[in-house]
C-alpha positions in Angstrom: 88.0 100.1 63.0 91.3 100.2 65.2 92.0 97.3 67.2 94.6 96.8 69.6 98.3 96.6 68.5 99.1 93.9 70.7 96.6 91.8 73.0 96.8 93.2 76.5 96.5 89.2 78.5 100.4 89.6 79.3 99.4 92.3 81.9 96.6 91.0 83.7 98.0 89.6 87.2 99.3 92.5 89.1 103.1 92.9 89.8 103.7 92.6 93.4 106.0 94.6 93.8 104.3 97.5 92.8 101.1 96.6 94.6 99.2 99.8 95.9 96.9 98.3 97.8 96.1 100.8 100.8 97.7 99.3 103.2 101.3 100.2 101.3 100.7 103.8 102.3 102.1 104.8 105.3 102.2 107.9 107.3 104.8 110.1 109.3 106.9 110.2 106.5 104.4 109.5 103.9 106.6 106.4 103.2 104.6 104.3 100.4 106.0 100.9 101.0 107.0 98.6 98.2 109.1 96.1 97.7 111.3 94.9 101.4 114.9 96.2 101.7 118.1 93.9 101.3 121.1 94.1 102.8 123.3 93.6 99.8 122.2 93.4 95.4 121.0 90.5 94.0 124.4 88.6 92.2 121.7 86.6 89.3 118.0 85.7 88.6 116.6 83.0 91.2 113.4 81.4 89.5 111.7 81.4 92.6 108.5 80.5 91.7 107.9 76.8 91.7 107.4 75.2 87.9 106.9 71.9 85.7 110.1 70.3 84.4 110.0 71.8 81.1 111.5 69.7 78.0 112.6 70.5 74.6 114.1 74.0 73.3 114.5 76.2 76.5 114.6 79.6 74.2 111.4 78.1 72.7 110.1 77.5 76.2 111.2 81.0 77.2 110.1 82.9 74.4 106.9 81.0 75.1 106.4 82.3 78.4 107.3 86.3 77.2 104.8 86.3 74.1 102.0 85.9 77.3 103.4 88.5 79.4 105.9 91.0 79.9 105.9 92.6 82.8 108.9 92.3 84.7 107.9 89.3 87.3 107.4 87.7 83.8 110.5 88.4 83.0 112.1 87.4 85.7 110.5 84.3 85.8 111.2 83.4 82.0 114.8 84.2 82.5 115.5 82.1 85.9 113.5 79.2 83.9 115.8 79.7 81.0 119.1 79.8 83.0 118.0 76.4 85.0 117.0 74.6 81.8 120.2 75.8 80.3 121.9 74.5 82.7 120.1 71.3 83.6 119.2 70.4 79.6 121.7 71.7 77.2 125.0 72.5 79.6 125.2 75.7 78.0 126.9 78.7 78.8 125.8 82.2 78.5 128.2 84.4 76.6 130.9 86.3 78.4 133.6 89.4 77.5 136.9 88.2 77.4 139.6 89.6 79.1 140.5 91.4 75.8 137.3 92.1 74.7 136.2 93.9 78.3 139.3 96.0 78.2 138.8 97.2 74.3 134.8 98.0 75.6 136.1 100.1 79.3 138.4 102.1 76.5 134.8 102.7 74.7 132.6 103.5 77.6 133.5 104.8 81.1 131.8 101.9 83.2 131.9 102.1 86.9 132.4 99.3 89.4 128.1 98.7 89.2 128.7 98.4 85.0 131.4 95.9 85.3 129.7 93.8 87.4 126.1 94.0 85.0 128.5 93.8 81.9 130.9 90.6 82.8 127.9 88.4 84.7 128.2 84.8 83.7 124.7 84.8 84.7 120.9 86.6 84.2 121.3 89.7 86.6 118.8 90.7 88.7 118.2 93.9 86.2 118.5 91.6 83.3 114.9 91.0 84.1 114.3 94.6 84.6 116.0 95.3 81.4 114.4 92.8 79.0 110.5 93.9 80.4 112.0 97.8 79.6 112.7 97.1 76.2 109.4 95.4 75.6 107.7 98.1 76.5 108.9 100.3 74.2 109.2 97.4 71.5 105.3 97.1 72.1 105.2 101.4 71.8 107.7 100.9 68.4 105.5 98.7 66.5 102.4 100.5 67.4 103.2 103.7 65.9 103.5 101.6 62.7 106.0 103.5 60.9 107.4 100.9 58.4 105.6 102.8 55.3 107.8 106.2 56.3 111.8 106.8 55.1 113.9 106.9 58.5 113.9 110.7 58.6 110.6 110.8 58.9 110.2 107.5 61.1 112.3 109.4 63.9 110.1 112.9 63.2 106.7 110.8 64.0 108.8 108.8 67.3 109.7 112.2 68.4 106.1 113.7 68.4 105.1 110.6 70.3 107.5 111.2 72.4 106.8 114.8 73.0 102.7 113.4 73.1 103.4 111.4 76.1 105.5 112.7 78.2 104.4 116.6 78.8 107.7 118.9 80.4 107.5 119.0 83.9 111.0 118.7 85.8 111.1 116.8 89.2 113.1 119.1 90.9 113.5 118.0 94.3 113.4 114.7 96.5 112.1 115.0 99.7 114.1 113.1 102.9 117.1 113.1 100.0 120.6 115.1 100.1 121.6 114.4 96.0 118.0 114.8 94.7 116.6 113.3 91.3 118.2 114.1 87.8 116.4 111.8 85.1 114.3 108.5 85.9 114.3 105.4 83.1 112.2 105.9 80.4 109.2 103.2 81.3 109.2 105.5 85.1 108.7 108.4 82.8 106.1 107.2 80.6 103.9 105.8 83.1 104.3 109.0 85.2 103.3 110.8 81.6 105.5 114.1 82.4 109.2 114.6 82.9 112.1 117.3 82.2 113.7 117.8 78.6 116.6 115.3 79.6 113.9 112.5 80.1 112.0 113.4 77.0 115.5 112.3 75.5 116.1 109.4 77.3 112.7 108.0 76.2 113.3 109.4 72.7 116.4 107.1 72.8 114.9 104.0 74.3 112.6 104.1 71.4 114.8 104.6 68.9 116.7 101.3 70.0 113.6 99.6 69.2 113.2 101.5 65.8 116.5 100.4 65.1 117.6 104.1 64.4 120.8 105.4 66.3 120.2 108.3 68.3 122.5 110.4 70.3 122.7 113.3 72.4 124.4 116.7 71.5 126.2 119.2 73.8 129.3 120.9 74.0 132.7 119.1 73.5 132.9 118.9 77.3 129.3 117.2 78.1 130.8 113.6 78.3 132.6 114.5 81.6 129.3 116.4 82.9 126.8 114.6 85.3 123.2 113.9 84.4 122.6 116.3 87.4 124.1 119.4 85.8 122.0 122.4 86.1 121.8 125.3 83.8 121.5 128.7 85.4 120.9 132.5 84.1 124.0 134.7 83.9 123.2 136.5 87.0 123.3 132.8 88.6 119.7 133.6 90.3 117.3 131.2 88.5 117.7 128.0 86.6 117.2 128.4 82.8 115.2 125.3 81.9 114.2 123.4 85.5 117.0 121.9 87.6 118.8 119.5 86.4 119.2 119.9 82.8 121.9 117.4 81.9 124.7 118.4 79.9 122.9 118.7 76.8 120.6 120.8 74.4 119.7 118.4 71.8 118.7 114.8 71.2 120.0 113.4 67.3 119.5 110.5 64.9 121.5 109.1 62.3 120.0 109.2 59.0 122.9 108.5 56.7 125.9 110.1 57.2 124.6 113.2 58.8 122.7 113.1 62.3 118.8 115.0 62.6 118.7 117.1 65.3 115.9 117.2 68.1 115.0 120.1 71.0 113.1 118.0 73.6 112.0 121.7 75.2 110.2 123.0 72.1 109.1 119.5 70.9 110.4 120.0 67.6 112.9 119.3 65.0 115.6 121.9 64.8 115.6 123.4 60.8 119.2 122.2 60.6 120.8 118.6 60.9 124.2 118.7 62.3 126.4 118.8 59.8 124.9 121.5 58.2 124.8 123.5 61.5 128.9 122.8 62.2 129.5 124.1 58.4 127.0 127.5 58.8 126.1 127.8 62.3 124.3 130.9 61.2 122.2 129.3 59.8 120.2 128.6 62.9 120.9 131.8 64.4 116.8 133.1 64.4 116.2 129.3 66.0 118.7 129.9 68.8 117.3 133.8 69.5 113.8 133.1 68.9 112.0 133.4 72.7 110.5 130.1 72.7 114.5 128.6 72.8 114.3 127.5 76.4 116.9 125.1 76.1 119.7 127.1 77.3 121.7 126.8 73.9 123.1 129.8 72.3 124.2 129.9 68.8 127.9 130.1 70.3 127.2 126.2 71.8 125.7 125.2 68.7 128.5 126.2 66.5 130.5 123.8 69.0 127.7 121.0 68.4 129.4 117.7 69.7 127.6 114.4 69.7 127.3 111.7 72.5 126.2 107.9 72.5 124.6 106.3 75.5 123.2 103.3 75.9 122.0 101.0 78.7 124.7 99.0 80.2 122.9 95.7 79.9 122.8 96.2 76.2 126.7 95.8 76.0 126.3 92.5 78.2 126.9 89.8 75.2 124.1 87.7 77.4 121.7 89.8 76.0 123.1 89.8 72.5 122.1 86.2 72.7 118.9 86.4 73.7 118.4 89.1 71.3 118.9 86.5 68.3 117.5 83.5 69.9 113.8 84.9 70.7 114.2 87.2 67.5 111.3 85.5 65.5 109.3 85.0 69.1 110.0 88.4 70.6 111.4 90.8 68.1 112.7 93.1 70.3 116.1 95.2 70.3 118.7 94.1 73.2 122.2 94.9 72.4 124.5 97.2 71.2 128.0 96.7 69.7 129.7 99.6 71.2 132.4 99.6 68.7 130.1 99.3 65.9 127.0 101.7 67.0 130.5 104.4 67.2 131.3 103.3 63.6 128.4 104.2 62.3 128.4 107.5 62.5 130.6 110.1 60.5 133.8 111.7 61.8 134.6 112.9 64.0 133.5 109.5 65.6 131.3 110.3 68.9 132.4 109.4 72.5 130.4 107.0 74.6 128.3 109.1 77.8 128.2 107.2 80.9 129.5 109.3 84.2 129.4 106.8 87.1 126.2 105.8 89.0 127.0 107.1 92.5 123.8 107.8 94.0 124.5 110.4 96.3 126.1 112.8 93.5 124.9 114.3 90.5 126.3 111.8 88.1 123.7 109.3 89.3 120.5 108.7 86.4 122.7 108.7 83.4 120.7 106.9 80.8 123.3 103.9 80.9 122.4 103.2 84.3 119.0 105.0 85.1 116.9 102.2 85.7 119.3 101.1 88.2 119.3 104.4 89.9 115.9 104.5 90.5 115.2 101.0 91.9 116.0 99.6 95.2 118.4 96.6 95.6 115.7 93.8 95.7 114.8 95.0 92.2 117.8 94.7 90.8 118.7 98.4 91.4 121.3 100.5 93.8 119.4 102.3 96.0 120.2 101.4 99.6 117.8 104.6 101.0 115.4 103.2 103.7 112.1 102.7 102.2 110.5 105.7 103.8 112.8 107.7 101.5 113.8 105.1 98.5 113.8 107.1 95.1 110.9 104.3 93.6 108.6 104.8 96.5 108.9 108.6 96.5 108.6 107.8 92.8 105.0 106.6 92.9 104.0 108.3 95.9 104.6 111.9 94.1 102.5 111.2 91.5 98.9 111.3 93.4 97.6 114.8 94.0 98.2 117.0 97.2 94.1 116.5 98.1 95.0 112.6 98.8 96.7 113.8 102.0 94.4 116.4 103.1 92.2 115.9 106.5 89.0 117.3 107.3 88.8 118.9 110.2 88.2 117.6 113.4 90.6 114.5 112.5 94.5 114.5 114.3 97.0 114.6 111.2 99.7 112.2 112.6 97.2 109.9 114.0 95.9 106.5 113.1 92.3 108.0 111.5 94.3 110.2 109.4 96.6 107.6 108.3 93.9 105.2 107.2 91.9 108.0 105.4 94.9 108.7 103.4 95.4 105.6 103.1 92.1 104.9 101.2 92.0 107.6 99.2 95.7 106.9 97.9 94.9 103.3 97.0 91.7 104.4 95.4 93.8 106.7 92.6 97.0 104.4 93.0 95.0 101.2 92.3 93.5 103.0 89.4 96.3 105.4 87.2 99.5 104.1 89.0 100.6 100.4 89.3 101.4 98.9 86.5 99.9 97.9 83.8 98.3 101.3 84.0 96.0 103.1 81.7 99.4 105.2 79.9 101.4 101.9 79.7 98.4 100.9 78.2 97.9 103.5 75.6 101.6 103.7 74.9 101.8 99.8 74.1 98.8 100.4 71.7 96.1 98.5 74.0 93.7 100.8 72.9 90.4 99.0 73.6 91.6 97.6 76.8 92.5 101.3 78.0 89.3 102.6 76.8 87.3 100.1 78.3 89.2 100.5 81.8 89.1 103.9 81.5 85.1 103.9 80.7 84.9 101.6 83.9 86.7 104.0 86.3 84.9 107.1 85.1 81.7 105.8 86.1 83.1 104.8 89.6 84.5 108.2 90.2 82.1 109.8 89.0 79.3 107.9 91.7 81.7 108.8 94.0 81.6 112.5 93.2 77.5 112.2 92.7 77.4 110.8 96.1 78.6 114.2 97.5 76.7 116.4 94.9 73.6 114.8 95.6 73.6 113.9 99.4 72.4 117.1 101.3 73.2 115.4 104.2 77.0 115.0 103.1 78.2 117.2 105.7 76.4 116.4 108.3 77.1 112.7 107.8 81.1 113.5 107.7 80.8 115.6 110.9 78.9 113.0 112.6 81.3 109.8 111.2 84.4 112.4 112.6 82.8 112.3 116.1 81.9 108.7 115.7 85.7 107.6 114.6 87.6 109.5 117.1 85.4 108.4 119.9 85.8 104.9 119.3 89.4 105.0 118.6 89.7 106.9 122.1 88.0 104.1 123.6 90.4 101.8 121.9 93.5 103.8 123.1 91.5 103.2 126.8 91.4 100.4 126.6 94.9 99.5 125.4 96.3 101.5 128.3 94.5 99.5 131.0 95.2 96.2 129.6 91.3 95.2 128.9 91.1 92.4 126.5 87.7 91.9 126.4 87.1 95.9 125.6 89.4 96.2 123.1 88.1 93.5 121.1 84.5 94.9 121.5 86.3 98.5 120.6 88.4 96.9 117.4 84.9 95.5 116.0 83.1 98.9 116.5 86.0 100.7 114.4 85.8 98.2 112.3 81.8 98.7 111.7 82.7 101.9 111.7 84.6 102.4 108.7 82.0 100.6 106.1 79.4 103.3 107.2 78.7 106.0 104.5 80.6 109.0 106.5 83.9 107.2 106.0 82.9 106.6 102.1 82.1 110.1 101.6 85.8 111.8 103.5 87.5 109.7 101.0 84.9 111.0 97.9 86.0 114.2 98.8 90.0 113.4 98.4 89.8 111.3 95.5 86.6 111.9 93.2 87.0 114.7 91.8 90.6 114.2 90.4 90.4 110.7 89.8 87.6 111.5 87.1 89.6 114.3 85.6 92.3 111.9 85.6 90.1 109.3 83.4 88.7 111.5 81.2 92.3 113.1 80.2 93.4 109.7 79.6 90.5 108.4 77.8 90.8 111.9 76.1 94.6 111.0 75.1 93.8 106.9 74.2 91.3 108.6 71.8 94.1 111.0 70.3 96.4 108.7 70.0 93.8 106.5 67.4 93.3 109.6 65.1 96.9 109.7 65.5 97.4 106.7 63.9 94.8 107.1 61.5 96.6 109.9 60.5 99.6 108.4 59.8 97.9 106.0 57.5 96.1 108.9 55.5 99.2 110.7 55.3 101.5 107.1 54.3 98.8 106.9 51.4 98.1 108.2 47.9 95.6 108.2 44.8 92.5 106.2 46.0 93.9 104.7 48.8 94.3 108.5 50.7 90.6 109.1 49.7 89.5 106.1 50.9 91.2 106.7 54.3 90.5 110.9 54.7 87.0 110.3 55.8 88.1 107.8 58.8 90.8 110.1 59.7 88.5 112.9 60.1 86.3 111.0 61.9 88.5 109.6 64.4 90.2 113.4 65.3 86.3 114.9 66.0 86.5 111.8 68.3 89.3 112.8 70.3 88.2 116.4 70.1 85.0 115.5 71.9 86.8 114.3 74.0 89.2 116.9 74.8 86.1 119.2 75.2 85.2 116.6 77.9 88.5 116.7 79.7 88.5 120.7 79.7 84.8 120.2 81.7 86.9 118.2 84.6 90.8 119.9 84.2 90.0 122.6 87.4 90.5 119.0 89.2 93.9 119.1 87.8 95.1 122.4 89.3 97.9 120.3 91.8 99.4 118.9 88.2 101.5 121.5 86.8 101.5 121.5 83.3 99.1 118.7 82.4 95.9 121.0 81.5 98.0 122.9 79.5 99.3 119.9 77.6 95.7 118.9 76.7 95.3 122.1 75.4 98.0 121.2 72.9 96.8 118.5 71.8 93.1 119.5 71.7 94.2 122.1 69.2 96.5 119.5 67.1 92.8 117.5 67.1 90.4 120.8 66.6 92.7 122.0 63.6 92.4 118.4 62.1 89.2 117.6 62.7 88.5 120.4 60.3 90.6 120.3 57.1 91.4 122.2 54.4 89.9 120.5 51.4 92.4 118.5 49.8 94.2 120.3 46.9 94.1 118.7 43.4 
């Protein structure tokens, strides 16, 4: 029996700030609102909540507090409580750059006037907190893969297919309300959306290398360390876009493994046939890889034979604040912090590879380079650089594009633009945000290895989706009801509006309780079935269908880490566990019409239903 990787009571209490209560979703603009707007960043972490003097150790305390939760109002909160008792306990200092040592990194790494500031802080930043909960996440995803029994080669061939599992290719090309649009989000924004472009595949692949402890890097032409983020690739005729808008300057994601650097295409989800060395000495040797059809990257064999490799890495990782808390929560935390620019560089065989890091200016296409992604996306009271207006703030167009185009749909007989509308939508949108959206949803879930929590949630919401889609199936009357609730609604809200206009207390109050009566009768109930039902159970049942996979998965990897007795012992529970995930695949494709607004996430179950189908059925062991 699989049990969960890590215990899931660290994610219990919602985060705030990405509450999606229904009241968050507002019309006009469809603006989902989140967290409030500032007027100017965040300089450092303010422990705002109120706390007990602590005493003794305060890494001990902190590292305390981030073994119970991780999110990032944990993180925040265990931070802020470590920089007061630093300060009020021990006097000591975080770790700064010296003069010397800052100008020996800016020679490393292009940092803009954003990087400076995050790199030389004498203080926890506001992303610090945003940071640390980001690399927990992926520590969490790391150490469930389990991949200690596997040689590093390997080790970065199973992280990649996780990767590739995870995060289905889907580019988001285009922001509404937005001039620059959206390149590629941080990885945790990807995951937990559970699509992205090739670009993002990398930048997750990265992020969970860093908590492999395996250096990756990206490859591109000699010029891709000037190039934006944003860069498109387009057809020769310059009339389409090769690989969805924006590609990013590169065509392949690489990991050190000795001297020589294993090469990754994020577009075909496999490893290329040649490491990079080997492709540099005999690029024809990858010439049918580079011509074969399915090659959607954009590289030619005349790139590859200029095959030039980049670092990135998140700017609050060359911080040496982070460096300390990397070694002083080590035994509580375990988790991957900081880089050493200058020695991450050495690592690698010559020619020595340039740092990637075009400035964060967040109406051009440099903005969302991994170094500063995170930042990108989030507004300023998160720690981020986004000074849009909520209504068209990257993070709330963020969530608010992942729920389905039927959440906004209005029957008929119901003003778009008007107050009815925008409660319906409303409803229906915190239905499916409430349940596959704000954090800790079902994929962070999964991808933290919280199996049994994820399946047990995911049991929980199938049912309740599925009573919502048997209410319509089964009432005759379903129609009739809406039609009548429609008339009912707009009526009362007329009277309201009436009322309003001629200054009559007393009616109001008797109209406000009526439209309050109103919307708990079984019309209302049903208009919001009809948006939300249908999709929210396909949406379970893929998930469920994918916590299941990723099980067989790991048993899998145990069967295939074993030999002699022990690989017998384990073949029978492998099998086992992929006929469980292919039952339920077969149950997802029942429900995947549902998913007809998702581009590209039926056909990525199909994938995967096949990688279960073929094992669930094995060749017999040879001898």
């Amino acid at each position: 029996m699989t049990t969960d990787h890590r215990s899931d009571s660290r994610s219990r209490r919602p985060l705030a700030t990405f509450a999606f209560a229904a009241g968050l979703f507002a019309v006009g603009a469809a603006a989902l609102v989140g967290a409030s707007g500032c007027t100017k960043p965040p300089t450092g972490v303010k422990n705002t909540e109120e706390q007990a003097v602590t005493k003794g150790d305060p890494w001990k305390v902190a590292g305390q507090r981030l073994r119970k939760e991780t999110d990032w109002a944990a993180c925040r909160t265990a931070l802020g409580g470590l920089a007061t008792d630093l300060n009020t306990q021990t006097k000591e200092t975080l770790p700064v750059l010296s003069d010397p040592e800052f100008a020996s990194l800016s020679q490393l790494v292009a940092l803009s006037a954003d990087d400076r500031e995050e790199v030389r802080a004498t203080t926890f930043t506001a992303h610090d907190s945003v940071y640390l909960a980001d690399c927990l996440y992926l520590r969490d995803a790391a150490d469930s893969l389990a991949l200690g029994r596997f040689p590093p080669d390997q080790r970065a061939e199973r992280a990649f297919a996780w990767v590739c599992r995870q995060v289905y290719l889907r580019p988001w090309m285009l922001i509404a309300g937005r001039a620059d649009g959206a390149s590629a989000l941080p990885p945790t924004a990807v995951l937990r959306r559970g699509f992205g472009s090739g670009l993002e595949r990398m930048y997750v692949f990265l992020a969970l290398l860093q908590q492999l402890e395996l250096d990756g890097c990206l490859i591109g032409g000699p010029d891709a360390g000037k190039q934006p983020a944003g860069l498109p690739l387009v057809t020769p005729d310059n009339k389409a876009f090769v690989t969805g808008a924006p590609r990013g300057p590169f065509w392949a994601v690489g990991v050190r493994i000795g001297a020589d650097v294993k090469l990754f295409d994020p577009w075909r989800g496999q490893a290329l046939p040649v490491t990079l060395a080997q492709l540099k000495a005999n690029p024809d040797a990858a010439k049918e890889w580079f011509a074969d059809p399915a090659n959607v990257s954009g590289a030619t064999l005349d790139d590859a034979k200029k095959a030039t490799a980049f670092l990135a890495v998140p700017v609050n990782a060359l911080a040496p604040r982070m460096g300390l808390v990397e070694t002083k929560l080590k035994n509580d935390l375990g988790v991957k912090l900081a880089y050493n620019a200058n020695a991450l560089q050495s690592a690698f065989s010559d020619p020595k590879p340039a740092y990637w890091n075009p400035e964060d200016k967040s109406t051009q296409s440099a903005a969302f380079a991994y170094g500063h992604a995170s930042r990108s996306l989030l507004p300023l009271d998160m720690g981020g650089t986004d000074r849009n207006p909520p209504a068209v703030r990257l993070f709330d167009v963020y969530r608010r594009e992942q729920l389905p185009s039927s959440v906004f749909r209005i029957p008929a007989g119901i003003q778009p633009d008007g107050q009815i509308a925008q409660r319906l939508r409303a409803s229906a949108a915190g239905a499916l945000g409430l349940s596959f959206i704000e954090p800790p949803n079902p994929r962070e879930r999964i991808q933290r290895g919280q199996f049994q929590d994820a399946a047990k949630d995911l049991v929980t919401k199938q049912e309740t989706f599925a009573n919502g889609r048997e209410r319509l199936r089964l009432n005759k009357d379903a129609d009739h009801q809406i039609r009548e609730w429609i008339e009912l609604i707009n009526g009362l809200y007329q009277d309201l509006r009436l009322a309003q206009l001629n200054g009559d207390k007393s009616t109001e109050a008797t109209a406000l309780g009526q439209i309050d009566s109103a919307w708990k009768q079984p019309g209302a109930q049903l208009v919001v079935d009809q948006a939300s039902s249908e999709v929210g159970l396909a949406e379970s049942t893929l998930l469920l269908a994918l916590c299941k996979h990723e099980l067989a998965e790991r048993s899998q990897a145990r069967l295939e880490a074993a030999t002699g007795a022990e690989a017998d012992r384990l073949r029978p529970d492998a099998i086992d566990s992929w006929k469980t995930a292919l039952s339920a695949w077969r149950t997802y494709e029942q429900n995947a019409v549902s998913h007809a607004g998702f581009l590209g996430r039926s056909e990525h179950a199909r994938v995967l239903a096949a990688r279960a189908a073929q094992l669930a059925n094995p060749a017999p062991p040879k001898k």
